[in-house]
C-alpha positions in Angstrom: -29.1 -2.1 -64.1 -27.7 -5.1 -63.0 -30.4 -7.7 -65.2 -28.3 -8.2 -67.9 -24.7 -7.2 -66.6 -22.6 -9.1 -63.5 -20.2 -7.8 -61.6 -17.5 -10.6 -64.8 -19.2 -8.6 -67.1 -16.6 -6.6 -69.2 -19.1 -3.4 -69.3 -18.9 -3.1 -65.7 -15.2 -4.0 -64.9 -15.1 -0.9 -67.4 -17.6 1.2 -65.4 -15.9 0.0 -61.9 -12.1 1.8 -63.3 -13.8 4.2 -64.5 -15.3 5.2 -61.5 -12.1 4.4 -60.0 -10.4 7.6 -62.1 -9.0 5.9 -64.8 -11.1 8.2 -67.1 -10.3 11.3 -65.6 -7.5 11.1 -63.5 -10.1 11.6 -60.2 -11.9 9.2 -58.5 -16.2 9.6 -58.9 -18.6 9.6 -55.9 -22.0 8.1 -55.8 -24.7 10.0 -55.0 -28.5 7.9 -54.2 -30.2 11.5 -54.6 -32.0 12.3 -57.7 -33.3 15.6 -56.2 -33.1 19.0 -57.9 -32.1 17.0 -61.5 -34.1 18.9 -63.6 -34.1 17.4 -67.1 -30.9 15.1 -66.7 -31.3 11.4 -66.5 -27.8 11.2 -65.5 -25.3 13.9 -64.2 -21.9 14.4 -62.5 -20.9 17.8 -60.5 -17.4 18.5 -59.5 -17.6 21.4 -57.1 -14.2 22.4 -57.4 -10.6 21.8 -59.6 -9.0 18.5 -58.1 -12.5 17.4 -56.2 -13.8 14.8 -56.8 -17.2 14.6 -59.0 -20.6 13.0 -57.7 -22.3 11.1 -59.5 -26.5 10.4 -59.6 -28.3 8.3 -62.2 -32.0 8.5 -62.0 -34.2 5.3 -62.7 -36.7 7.3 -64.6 -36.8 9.5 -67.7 -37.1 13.0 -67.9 -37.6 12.8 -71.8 -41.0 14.8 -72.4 -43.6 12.4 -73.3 -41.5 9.9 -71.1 -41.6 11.5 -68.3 -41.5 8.9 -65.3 -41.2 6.0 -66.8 -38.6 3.6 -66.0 -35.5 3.3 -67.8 -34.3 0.1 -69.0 -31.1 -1.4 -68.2 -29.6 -0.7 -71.4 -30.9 3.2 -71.5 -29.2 3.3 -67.7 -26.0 1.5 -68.8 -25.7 3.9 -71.6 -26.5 6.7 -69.4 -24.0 6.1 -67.0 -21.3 5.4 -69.5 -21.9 8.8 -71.2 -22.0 10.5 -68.0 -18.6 8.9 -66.9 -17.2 9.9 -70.4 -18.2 13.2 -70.0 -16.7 13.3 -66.5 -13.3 12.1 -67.7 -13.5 15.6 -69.5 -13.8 17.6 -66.2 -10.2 19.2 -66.9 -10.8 20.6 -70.4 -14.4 21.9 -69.5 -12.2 23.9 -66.7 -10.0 24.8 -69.3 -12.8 26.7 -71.0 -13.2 29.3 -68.2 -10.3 31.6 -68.2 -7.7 31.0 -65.3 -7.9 34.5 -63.8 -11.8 34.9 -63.7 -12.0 37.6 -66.8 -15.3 37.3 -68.6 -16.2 34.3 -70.8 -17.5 34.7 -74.3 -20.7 33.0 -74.1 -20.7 31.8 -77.7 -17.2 30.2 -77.2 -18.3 28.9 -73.9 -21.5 27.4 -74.9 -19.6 25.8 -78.3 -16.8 24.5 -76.1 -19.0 22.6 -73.8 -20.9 21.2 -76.7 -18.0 20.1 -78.1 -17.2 18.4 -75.3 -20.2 16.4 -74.9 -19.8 15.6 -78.6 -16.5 13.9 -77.7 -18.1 12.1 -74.8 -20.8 10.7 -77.2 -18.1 9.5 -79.6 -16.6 7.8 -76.9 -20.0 6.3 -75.6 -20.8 5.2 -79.0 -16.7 3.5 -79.1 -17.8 1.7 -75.9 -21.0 0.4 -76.9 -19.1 -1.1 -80.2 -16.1 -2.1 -78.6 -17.4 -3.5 -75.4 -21.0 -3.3 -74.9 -22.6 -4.8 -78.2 -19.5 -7.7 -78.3 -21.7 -8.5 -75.4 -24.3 -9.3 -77.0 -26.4 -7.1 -74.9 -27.6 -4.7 -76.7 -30.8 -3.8 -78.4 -30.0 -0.2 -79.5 -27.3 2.3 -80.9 -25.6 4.3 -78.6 -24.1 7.1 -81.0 -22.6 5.5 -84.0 -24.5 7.4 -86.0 -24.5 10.6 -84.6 -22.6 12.6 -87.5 -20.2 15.5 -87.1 -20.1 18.0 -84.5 -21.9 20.3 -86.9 -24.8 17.8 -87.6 -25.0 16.8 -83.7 -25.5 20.3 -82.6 -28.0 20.7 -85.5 -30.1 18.0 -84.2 -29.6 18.2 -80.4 -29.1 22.0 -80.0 -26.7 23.7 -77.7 -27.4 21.4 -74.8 -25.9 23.3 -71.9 -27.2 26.7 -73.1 -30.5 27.6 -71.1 -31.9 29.2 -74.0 -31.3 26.0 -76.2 -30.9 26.9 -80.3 -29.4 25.8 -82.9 -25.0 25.9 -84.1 -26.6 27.9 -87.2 -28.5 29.8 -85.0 -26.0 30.5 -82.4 -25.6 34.3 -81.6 -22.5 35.8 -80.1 -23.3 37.1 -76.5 -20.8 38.2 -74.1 -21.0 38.5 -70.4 
C-alpha cells in the first residue's frame, strides 16, 4: 500500500484520524487475519455498541474471475477508505435494529444497510476527488459516477442480503 503514499501523504494523515475515531466517534483496531473473509476484500466488525471495530484488509481479490490476484495499491487504498467510511456509520446501522430486540422487517433492514453503504461510497468517491486524485495518484474512479441510490442498487444488488437481488426485485420478508 505504501508504494505510492508516505506516511506526509495527505491520504494517509486522513486514514491515520480516521482510524483514530474521528469518523465514527470510536477508535478502529487492526486486525493481520484475513481468515473466514468470504467474499470481502476489506471489512470492519464491531462486536458490540461502544466497542471498538476491527479492521482486516486482504492483499488479494475475491472478485470472481480475480480471485487471488493481488490488489494494487490504489484498489487497497480505496478499499480501506470505503471500509473506514462505512465504519464511521457503525451507530446508524445500529439504529436499524430496533432498541428492544422486537423483529426486524427484512426488507427495511436489508434497504437500510444498503443505503448505508451508498452513503459510504459517496463519501469514498468525495475522498478520492477531494484528497486522493489532487494527489495525483490516481489511475481510476472511485464512485463519482455511481448514480442515485436507486441506480446503485440496480447495478450492485442488495449487497448485504445473502440472497442478493435486485431494489426492483426486492420482496418484503419478515422475520
Amino acid at each position: 500500500m505504501a508504494e505510492s503514499v508516505t506516511p506526509e501523504s495527505a491520504i494517509w494523515k486522513w486514514a491515520a484520524r480516521q482510524i483514530a475515531g474521528a469518523g465514527g466517534g470510536s477508535r478502529i483496531e487492526w486486525s493481520p487475519s484475513v481468515a473466514d473473509m468470504g467474499a470481502y476484500d476489506v471489512q470492519h466488525i464491531r462486536l458490540a455498541r461502544g466497542m471498538h471495530a476491527t479492521l482486516r484488509l486482504r492483499s488479494t481479490s475475491s472478485a470472481q474471475g480475480r480471485e487471488g490476484q493481488g490488489l494494487s495499491s490504489e484498489e487497497l487504498w480505496a478499499n480501506l477508505v470505503y471500509e473506514l467510511n462505512n465504519a464511521a456509520l457503525d451507530d446508524r446501522y445500529d439504529a436499524l435494529w430496533s432498541a428492544d430486540g422486537a423483529s426486524v422487517d427484512r426488507q427495511a433492514l436489508e434497504l437500510g444497510k444498503a443505503r448505508l453503504q451508498y452513503q459510504a461510497w459517496l463519501a469514498t468517491a468525495q475522498v478520492h476527488k477531494s484528497i486522493w486524485s489532487q494527489s495525483r495518484l490516481s489511475k481510476a474512479n472511485w464512485g463519482e459516477s455511481i448514480g442515485t441510490y436507486e441506480q446503485w442498487l440496480d447495478r450492485h444488488g442488495i449487497p448485504t442480503s445473502p440472497a442478493g437481488g435486485t431494489y426492483a426485485s426486492l420482496e418484503v420478508v419478515k422475520p
